[in-house]
Structures are given as structure tokens and as C-alpha cells.
C-alpha positions as CSV (number, residue, x, y, z in Angstrom):
1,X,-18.4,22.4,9.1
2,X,-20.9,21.2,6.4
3,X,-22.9,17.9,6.0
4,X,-20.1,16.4,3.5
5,X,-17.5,17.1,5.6
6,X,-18.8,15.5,8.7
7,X,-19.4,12.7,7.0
8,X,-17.8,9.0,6.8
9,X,-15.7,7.4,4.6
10,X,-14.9,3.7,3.0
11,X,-11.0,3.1,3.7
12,X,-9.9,-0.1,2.4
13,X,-6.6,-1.9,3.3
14,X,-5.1,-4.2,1.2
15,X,-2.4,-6.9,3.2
16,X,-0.6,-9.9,2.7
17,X,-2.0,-12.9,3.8
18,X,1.1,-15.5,3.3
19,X,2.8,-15.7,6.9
20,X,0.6,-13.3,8.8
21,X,-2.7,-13.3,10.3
22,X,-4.6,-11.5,7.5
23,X,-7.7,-12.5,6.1
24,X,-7.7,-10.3,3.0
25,X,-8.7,-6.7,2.0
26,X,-10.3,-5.4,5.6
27,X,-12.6,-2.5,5.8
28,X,-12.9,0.4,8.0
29,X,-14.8,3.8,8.1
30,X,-12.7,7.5,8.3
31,X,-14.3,9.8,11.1
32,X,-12.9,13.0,9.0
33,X,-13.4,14.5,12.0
34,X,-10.5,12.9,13.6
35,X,-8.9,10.9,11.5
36,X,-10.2,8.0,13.4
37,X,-10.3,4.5,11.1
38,X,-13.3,2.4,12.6
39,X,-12.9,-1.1,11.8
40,X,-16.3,-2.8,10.1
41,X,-14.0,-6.2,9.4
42,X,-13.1,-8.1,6.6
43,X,-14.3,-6.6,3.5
44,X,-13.6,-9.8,1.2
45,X,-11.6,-13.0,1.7
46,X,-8.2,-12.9,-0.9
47,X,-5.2,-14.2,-1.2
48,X,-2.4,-11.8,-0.7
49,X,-4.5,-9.0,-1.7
50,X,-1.2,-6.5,-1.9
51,X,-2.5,-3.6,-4.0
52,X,-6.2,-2.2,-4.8
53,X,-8.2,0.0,-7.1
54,X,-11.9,0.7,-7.8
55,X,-13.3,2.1,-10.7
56,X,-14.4,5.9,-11.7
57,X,-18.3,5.2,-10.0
58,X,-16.7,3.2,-6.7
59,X,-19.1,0.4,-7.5
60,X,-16.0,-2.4,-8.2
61,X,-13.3,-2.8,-6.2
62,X,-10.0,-5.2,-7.8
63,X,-7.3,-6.8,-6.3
64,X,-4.2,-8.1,-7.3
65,X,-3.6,-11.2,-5.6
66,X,0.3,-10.9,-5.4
67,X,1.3,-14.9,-5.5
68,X,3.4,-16.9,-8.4
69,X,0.7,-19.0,-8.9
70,X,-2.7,-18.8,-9.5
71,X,-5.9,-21.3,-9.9
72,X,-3.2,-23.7,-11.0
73,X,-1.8,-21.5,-13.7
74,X,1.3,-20.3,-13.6
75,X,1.2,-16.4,-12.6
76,X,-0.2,-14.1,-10.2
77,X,-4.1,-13.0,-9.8
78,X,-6.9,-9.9,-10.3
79,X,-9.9,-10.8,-8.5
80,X,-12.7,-7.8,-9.2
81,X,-14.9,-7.2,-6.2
82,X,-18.8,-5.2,-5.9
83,X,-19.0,-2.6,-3.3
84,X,-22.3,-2.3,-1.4
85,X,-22.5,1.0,-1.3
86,X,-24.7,1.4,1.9
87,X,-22.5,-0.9,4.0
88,X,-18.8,-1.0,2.0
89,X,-18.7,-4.7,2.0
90,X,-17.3,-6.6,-1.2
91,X,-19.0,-9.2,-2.8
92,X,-17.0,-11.3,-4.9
93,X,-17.9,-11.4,-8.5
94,X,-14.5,-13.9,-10.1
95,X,-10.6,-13.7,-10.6
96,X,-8.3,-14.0,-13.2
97,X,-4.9,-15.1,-14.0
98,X,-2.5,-11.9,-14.8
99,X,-0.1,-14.6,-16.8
100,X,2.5,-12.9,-14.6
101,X,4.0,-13.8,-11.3
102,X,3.5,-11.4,-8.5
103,X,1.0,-9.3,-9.3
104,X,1.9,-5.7,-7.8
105,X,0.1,-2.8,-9.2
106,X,-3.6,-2.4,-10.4
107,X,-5.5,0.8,-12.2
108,X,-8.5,1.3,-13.9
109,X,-9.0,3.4,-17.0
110,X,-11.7,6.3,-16.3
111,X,-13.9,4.9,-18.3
112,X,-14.1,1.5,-16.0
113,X,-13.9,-0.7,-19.2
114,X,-10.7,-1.7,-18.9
115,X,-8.7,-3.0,-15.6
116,X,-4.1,-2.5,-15.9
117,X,-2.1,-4.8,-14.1
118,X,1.7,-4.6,-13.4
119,X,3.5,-8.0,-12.9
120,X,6.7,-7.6,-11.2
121,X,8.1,-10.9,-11.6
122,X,6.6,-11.9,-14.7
123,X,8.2,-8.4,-16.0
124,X,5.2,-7.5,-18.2
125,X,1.7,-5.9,-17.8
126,X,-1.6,-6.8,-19.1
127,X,-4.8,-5.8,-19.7
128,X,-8.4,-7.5,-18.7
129,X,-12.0,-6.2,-20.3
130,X,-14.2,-5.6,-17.5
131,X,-18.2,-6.8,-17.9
132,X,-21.6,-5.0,-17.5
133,X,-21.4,-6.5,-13.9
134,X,-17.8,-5.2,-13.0
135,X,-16.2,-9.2,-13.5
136,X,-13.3,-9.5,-15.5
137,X,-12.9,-11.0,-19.0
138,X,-9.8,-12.9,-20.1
139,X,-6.7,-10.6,-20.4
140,X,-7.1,-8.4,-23.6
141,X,-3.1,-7.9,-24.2
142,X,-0.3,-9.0,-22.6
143,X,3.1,-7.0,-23.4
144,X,6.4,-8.7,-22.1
145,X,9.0,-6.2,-21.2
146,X,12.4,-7.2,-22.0
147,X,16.2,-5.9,-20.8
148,X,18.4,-5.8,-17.5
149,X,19.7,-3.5,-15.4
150,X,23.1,-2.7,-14.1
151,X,22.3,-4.3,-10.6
152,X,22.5,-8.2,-11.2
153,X,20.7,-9.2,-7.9
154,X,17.7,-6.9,-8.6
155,X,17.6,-6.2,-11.6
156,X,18.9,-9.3,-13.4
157,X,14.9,-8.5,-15.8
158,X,12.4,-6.8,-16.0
159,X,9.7,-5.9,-13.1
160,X,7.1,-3.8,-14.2
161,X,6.3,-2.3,-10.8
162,X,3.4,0.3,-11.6
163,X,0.7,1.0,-14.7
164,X,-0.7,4.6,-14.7
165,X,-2.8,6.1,-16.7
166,X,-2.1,9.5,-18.1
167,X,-5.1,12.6,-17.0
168,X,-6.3,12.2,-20.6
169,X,-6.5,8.8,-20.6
170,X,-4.8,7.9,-24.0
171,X,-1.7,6.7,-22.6
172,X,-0.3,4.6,-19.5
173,X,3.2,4.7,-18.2
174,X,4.6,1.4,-16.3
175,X,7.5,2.3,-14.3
176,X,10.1,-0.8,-14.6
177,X,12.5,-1.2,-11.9
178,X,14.7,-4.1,-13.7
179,X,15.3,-1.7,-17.0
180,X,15.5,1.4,-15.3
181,X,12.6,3.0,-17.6
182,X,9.2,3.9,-17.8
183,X,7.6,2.6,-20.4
184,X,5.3,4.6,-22.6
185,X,1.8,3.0,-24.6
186,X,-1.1,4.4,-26.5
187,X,-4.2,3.0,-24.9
188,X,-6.6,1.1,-28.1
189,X,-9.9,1.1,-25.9
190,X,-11.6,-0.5,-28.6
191,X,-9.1,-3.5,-28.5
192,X,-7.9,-3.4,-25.0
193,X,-4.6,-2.8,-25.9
194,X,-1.2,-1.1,-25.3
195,X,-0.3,-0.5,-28.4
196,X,3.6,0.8,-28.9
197,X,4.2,4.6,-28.7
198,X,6.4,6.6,-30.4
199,X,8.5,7.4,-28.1
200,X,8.6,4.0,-26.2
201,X,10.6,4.6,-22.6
202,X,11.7,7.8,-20.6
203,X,15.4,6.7,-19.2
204,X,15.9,6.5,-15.6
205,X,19.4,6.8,-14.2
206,X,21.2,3.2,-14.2
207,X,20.6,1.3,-11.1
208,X,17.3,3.6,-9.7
209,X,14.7,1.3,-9.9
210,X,11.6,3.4,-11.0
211,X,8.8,2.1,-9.0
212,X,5.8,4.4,-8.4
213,X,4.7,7.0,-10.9
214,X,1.8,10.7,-9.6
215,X,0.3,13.1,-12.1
216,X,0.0,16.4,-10.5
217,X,-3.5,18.0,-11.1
218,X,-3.0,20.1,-13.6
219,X,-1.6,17.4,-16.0
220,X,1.4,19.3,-16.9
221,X,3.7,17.4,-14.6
222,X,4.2,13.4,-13.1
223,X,6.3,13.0,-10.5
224,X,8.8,9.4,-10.3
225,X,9.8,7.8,-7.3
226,X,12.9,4.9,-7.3
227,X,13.1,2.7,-4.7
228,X,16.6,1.6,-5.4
229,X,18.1,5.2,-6.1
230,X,15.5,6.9,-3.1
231,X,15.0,10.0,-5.3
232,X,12.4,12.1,-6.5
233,X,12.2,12.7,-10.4
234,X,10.1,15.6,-12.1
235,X,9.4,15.0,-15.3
236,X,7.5,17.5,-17.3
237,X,4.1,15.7,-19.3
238,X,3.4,16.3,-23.1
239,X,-0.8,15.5,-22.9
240,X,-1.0,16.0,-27.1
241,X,2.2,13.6,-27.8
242,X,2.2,11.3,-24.6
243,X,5.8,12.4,-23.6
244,X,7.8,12.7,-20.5
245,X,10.6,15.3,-19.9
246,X,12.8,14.7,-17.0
247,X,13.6,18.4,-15.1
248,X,14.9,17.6,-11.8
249,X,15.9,14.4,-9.2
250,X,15.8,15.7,-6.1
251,X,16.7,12.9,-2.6
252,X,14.0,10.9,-1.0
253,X,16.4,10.6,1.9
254,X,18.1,13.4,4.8
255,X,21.5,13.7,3.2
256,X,23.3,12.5,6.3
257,X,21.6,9.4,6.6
258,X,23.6,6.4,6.1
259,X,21.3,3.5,6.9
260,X,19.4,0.7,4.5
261,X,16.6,2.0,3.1
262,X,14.2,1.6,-0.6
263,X,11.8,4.4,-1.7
264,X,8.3,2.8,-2.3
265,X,5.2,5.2,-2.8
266,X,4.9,8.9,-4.1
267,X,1.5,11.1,-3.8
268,X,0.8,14.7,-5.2
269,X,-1.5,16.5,-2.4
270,X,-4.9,16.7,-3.8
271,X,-4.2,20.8,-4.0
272,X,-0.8,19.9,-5.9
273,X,1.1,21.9,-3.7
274,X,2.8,19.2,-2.0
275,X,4.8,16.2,-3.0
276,X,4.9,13.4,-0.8
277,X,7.4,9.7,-0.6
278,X,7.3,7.0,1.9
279,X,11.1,5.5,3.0
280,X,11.2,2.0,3.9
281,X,14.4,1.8,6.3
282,X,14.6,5.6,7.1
283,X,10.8,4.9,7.8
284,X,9.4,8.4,7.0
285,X,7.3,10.5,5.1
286,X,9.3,12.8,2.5
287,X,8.1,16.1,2.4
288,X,8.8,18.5,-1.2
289,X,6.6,21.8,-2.0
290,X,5.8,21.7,-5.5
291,X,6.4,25.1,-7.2
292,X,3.1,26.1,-9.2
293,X,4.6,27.7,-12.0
294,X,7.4,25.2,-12.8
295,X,6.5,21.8,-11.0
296,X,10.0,22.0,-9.2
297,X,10.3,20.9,-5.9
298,X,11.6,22.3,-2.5
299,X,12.3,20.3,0.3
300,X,10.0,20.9,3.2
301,X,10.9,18.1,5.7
302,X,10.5,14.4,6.8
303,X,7.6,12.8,9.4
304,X,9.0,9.7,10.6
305,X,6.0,6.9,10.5
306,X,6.4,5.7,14.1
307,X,6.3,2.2,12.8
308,X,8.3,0.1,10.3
309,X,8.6,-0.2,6.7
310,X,6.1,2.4,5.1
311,X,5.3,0.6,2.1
312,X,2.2,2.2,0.9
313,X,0.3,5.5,2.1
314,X,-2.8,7.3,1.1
315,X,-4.8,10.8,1.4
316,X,-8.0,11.2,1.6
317,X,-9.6,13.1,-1.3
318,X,-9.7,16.4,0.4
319,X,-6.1,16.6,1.3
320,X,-6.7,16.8,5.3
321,X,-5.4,12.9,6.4
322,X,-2.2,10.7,5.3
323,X,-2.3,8.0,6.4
324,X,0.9,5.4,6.7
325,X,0.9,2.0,6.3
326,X,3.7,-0.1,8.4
327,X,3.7,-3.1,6.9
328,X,6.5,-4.4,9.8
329,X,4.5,-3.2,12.6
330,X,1.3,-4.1,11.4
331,X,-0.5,-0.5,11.6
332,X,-2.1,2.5,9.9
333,X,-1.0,5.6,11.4
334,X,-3.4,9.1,11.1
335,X,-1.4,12.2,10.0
336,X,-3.3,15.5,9.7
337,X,-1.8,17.6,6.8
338,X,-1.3,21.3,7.0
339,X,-2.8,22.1,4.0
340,X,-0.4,25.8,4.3
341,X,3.1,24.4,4.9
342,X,2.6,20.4,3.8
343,X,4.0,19.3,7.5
344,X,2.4,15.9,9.0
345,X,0.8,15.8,12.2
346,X,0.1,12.6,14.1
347,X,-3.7,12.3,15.4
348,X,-2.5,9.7,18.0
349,X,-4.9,7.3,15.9
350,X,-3.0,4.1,15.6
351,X,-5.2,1.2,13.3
352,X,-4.0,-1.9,14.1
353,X,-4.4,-4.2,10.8
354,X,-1.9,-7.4,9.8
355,X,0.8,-7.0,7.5
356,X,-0.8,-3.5,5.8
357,X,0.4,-2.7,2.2
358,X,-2.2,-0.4,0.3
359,X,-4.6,1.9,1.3
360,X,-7.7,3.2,-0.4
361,X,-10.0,5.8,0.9
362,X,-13.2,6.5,-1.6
């Protein structure tokens, strides 16, 4: 085993702080040995720190702060974060109102200039300049979605749950549950902002709820999950045009379950041969094998989470760990993946962390 492999990693966790015991975005460090998460503590004090990000050099770490209000202004917040590099901890450097109410999604573009944030009950996204020291500048842009869907309890707007940026990074995709579309920009990095595209939404069947959007590696696909539908969508990716080509839905759930359950993250194994979905009822880990030549998926299995309501999951950059987040049960389960068939394995590492909803590993 080599030198880089032995060694640790930073593995953030973002939680929410309303009505549990959290403190804000806690820090631990990944034995990639076993699979082991170490706790070091509290990595920086938030509010409702529910989704993170860090830029291309991991020296800023941001956070949206998921609440409807905000410094006293109405909307949600970023707070952007430096990262000691030596020790992991996070220094506050200032916040921002998103001009949006709960904040749930956060990306940086690769050039770390400019920080995306989705705002799922303000229904819009919008876009903050980031400075020479990694703080955030007033929002550049702010683009209102507009619309319903066909579900009048959930979907009565728009909520812009996820902002991704394309490989290229020339275009970013927001996946709207309320509309049932994901909504296509060009990105203006001179302006800092999402200017309309040409083709301006990729249609999503009525009453799925697009949520979380992966690029596979080799840029040529992205792969959809809908909490409200629990399905899989490939979609085939245009780099020169910024378009998206639906070829296949495929169930995020065993067909004969008949329980109460939402879809809520989707990864692409660092390899790309594997497709993975978390299910927030069923409480599993979907399991698709990604054909090479097509993008088309094959259904390979599901690992239940052994806790409750897998909101969020993450793998480490060289495809060995998942690791689940049970927001319910208030842990962070280890799975070693089989890098051959794409099965889950538990380590019988158990992290116990309050109310978990996003994990990073750098």
C-alpha cells in the first residue's frame, strides 16, 4: 500500500442545528485503511449548516445555512469558511444572504471565482463573487424560477433543489422539483451570471420532483434523481451546445415495495462504472452498473443503510468508501465498495454525529 493511500483524510459533515444537538459543520479524519471517521470536533459554529462545498484548491469551505431568515433579511444564508490545511479546522471569513429561503444546495465553479446556490423555498438560485481571501461578495445574479407542478401540496412553485455545474464549466443545471424541470444557463464568468440558454429546461415527467443532478466522468452523460417519482434518469450531455437528452428512467425503489419513501441523493462511482441513489423510507443505497459504451444502467442491487432517512451520502475520491448519512438516527455509516461488482459492504464503523445531512470528504 503506498504512502497516499495510507494516508488521512478531511471528512466534513454538514447537520442541522434547529431542534437537535448540533453545533454546526463537525470535522472528522478517514483512516482509508478502515474506513474509520475519527472525530477532531466542531469544524465551525453555523446555523443549520445543511449542504457544503469547497473550492477547486480545498482552501474555502461554504455553507448554506438552510433557514427562512437571515441577519434580519428575509432569505436563507452562504457563510464561506478557510480551511487550515494542517489541522482541517474552519475559520470563518463572513456570510451572506441568498435572497431566498432555505438555502439547499451549494457548488463552486472550477475556477473558485464564483460560489451557486439553490434556494428551495425561495424557488430561484443565485450567484455570489468570491474575494482574493475566499469571502463572499454581494450576490452577482439572482434568477427567479417561475411555474407549478401537477402535485398542489409540493409543488404548488418552484424549489430549485440543486445547481451543477457542467465538466466544461460553461453551463449549470438546477434541478427544480416544483416545475418538474431542470433548468439550463450559460455561465457569464465575467459578470457572474446565468444568463438564459437556448434551450432553457430538459422536462421531467409530471409529478417527479427532480432533485439531485451527477456528471459521469467522461462528460458524455448526467444522471437525474427525483425524490417524488424515486427514479433514475439518464440523460445523454451535449458539452458544445449545453444540452440534455433523456435515454432511460429506470426505479430508485425494489418493485415490490409498497412503503413511503422520497429519492434524495445520486453519485457516479469515481471509475463511472457504478450508479448510486440513497432512499429515504426504503432507507437504502440503490445500486445500477453503468454501461461504458451507452451510459445505460443495469440494476445491481440495494444496501439497506442500517439507520433512518439517508438523506445525503458521499465517496471518497478513490472510490473505496460510501458513506451514509442517517439523518433520523443521527449517524454516518462506513460501506466498502467493491470496486468489480459495485456491492456495499458495511465496515461495522458507525459515526455518531446529530442530525447528519451532507458529507464531504477532500
Amino acid at each position: 500500500m503506498t504512502k497516499d493511500q495510507c494516508a488521512e483524510r478531511f471528512v466534513y459533515v454538514g447537520t442541522y442545528t434547529h431542534g437537535s444537538a448540533s453545533k454546526g459543520i463537525y470535522i472528522y479524519r478517514l483512516d482509508r485503511t478502515s474506513g474509520a471517521l475519527m472525530p477532531v470536533g466542531v469544524a465551525g459554529a453555523a446555523v443549520n449548516p445543511s449542504f457544503l462545498a469547497v473550492d477547486p484548491q480545498r482552501r474555502y469551505l461554504y455553507a448554506v445555512n438552510e433557514t427562512m431568515t437571515f441577519a434580519g433579511q428575509a432569505g436563507g444564508g452562504l457563510s464561506a469558511f478557510a480551511i487550515d490545511p494542517q489541522t482541517g479546522a474552519l475559520t470563518s471569513l463572513n456570510s451572506r444572504c441568498t435572497h431566498g429561503g432555505a438555502p439547499c444546495h451549494v457548488s463552486v465553479d472550477q475556477t473558485g471565482r464564483f460560489v451557486y446556490v439553490a434556494n428551495y423555498m425561495g424557488g430561484n438560485v443565485a450567484v455570489f463573487p468570491v474575494r482574493e481571501d475566499g469571502g463572499l461578495e454581494p450576490a452577482s445574479d439572482v434568477v427567479q424560477h417561475s411555474g407549478s407542478g401537477v402535485d398542489p401540496r409540493r409543488q404548488e412553485g418552484p424549489h430549485a433543489h440543486s445547481i451543477n455545474l457542467d465538466p466544461t464549466n460553461r453551463y449549470a443545471f438546477v434541478a427544480d422539483l416544483g416545475i418538474d424541470k431542470v433548468m439550463t444557463y450559460q455561465l457569464d464568468l465575467d459578470h457572474g451570471k446565468l444568463l438564459p440558454h437556448i434551450v432553457p429546461w430538459t422536462a421531467v415527467a409530471a409529478g417527479a420532483g427532480p432533485r439531485h443532478l451527477a456528471f459521469h466522468p467522461n462528460g458524455k452523460y448526467a444522471y437525474l434523481i427525483t425524490e417524488m417519482g424515486s427514479t433514475m434518469m439518464v440523460l445523454a450531455y451535449d458539452a458544445a451546445s449545453g444540452t440534455l437528452t433523456p435515454l432511460q428512467t429506470v426505479p430508485a425503489l425494489p418493485d415490490d415495495f409498497d412503503g413511503s419513501s422520497t429519492a434524495a441523493d445520486i453519485h457516479v462511482a469515481p471509475s463511472g462504472k457504478f450508479l448510486y441513489g440513497s432512499n429515504r423510507g426504503h432507507d437504502s443505497i440503490v445500486i445500477y452498473a453503468i454501461d461504458g459504451a451507452t451510459g445505460l444502467l443495469t440494476y445491481v442491487g440495494h444496501t439497506p443503510t442500517q439507520g433512518k432517512t439517508p438523506r445525503n451520502f458521499a465517496m471518497d475520491p478513490t472510490g473505496t468508501y460510501l458513506f451514509a448519512a442517517n439523518q433520523d438516527s443521527d449517524t454516518i455509516v462506513a460501506f466498502r465498495v467493491d470496486v468489480e461488482t459495485g456491492h456495499l459492504m458495511p465496515t461495522g464503523h458507525v459515526t455518531q454525529v446529530p442530525k447528519p445531512v451532507c458529507v464531504l470528504v477532500l
